[in-house]
N, C-alpha and C positions, 0 to 999 in steps of 0.2 A: 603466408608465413608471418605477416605481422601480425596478424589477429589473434594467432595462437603466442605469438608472443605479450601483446597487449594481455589478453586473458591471462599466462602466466605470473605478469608482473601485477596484475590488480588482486589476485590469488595470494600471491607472496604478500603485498603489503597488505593484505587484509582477510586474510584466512577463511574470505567467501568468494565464489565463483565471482564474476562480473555482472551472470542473470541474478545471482542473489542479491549483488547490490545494488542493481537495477529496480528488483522488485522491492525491494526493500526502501530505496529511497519513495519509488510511487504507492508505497503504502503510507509515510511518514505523508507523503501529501494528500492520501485519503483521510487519515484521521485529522489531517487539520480542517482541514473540509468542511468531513463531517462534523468536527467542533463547532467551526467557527460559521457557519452557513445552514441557512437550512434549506441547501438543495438533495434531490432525488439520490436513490444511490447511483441509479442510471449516471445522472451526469456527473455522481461525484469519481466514479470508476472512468467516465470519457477523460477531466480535466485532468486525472492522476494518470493517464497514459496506458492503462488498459485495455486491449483490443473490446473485453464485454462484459460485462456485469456479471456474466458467469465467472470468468477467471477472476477476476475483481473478490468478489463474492467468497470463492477457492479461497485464495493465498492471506486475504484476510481472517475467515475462521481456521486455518493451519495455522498464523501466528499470534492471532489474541484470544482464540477459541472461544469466541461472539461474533455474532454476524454483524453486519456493518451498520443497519437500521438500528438494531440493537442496542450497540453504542451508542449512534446516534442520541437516540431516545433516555438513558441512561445518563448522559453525558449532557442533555437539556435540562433533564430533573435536576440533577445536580446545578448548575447553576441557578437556578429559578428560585432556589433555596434562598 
């Protein structure tokens, strides 16, 4: 019973489920990650809390519609500048 109510009140103040903001925060720490480091995606999905590179992989190209290397690479060029 609590849990469904946790989830209701993380819903109400924030108009995503609790897995979305769950995912959504370990995406925010993929892409620093991937910014700021130049490790594998492998371990940038382990450190962000990902069960696999697969799911990793998933819910990043669903919300930035680029794969995670991708950025990566993208995101070095542009500094380098």
């Amino acid at each position: 019973m609590v849990h469904i109510s946790f989830s209701r009140n993380i819903k109400s103040a924030n108009g995503i489920s609790f897995n979305t903001l769950l995912i959504n925060a370990r995406l925010n720490q993929g892409l620093e990650l991937l910014e700021s480091t130049n490790l594998a995606v492998t371990e940038v999905s382990e450190k962000a809390g990902f069960s696999s590179e697969q799911i990793y992989r998933k819910h990043f190209v669903q919300k930035y519609e680029i794969a995670p290397k991708a950025w990566q690479k993208m995101f070095k060029s542009k500094s380098t500048r």
